[in-house]
C-alpha positions, 0 to 999 in steps of 0.5 A, spaced: 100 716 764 100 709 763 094 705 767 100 701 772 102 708 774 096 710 776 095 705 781 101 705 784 100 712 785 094 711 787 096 706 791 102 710 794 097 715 797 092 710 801 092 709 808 089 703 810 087 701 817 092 696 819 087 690 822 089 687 830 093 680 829 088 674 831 092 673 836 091 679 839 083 680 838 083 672 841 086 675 847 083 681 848 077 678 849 079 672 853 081 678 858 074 681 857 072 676 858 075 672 865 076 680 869 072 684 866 065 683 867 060 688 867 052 687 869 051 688 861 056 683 859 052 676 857 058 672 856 062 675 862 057 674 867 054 665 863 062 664 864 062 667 872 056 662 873 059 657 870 065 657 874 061 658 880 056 652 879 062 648 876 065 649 884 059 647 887 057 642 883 066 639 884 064 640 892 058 636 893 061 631 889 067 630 894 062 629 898 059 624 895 065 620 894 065 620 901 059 615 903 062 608 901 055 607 898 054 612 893 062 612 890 063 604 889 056 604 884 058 611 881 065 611 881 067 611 873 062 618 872 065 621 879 072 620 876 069 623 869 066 629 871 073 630 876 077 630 869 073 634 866 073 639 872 081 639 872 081 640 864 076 646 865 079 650 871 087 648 867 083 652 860 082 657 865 088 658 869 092 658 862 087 663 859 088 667 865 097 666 864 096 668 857 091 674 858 095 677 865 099 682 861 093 685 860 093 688 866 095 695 868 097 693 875 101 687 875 108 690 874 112 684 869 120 684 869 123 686 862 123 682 857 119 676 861 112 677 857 116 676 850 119 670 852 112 667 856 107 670 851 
């Protein structure tokens, strides 16, 4: 037998493990990631903190926008951190909008996941 025989015999017989897309894997983990947080899950727990001092750190600054002494000399650093904020929750509400269907108890019409995901 020639050489090109015996690979592509060699070839026809081999199970390879078929890799997960990108899309997917990025997926899975944004959903690992913003639901499912166990006490041993580091990246889980530093996003549930940060979005918790993020809200917190949003609510004492509408409070200080409301002293008319402390908005007017910082009112480019409140509205700056107010974008950055929108920005940050509108990442997360998309990421959570993407990563719903993973969900095993949300019930989603046919044909809707493949034509918003």
């Amino acid at each position: 037998m020639t050489e090109s025989k015996l690979r592509s015999q060699s070839n026809q017989y081999s199970f390879k493990r078929k890799k997960a897309p990108v899309g997917k894997k990025l997926r899975y983990f944004s959903f690992k990631m913003l639901e499912v947080t166990h006490h041993d899950d580091l990246l889980g727990r530093a996003f549930d903190n940060f979005m918790i001092a993020l809200i917190s750190l949003n609510t004492i600054a509408f409070a200080f926008e409301t002293v008319y002494s402390i908005s007017i000399p910082h009112k480019s650093y409140f509205n700056n951190f107010e974008t950055f904020s929108v920005a940050i929750f509108t990442i997360e509400y998309g990421l959570r909008l993407w990563t719903c269907t993973l969900k095993k108890n949300i019930a989603i019409p046919y044909g809707v996941e493949s034509s918003l995901f």
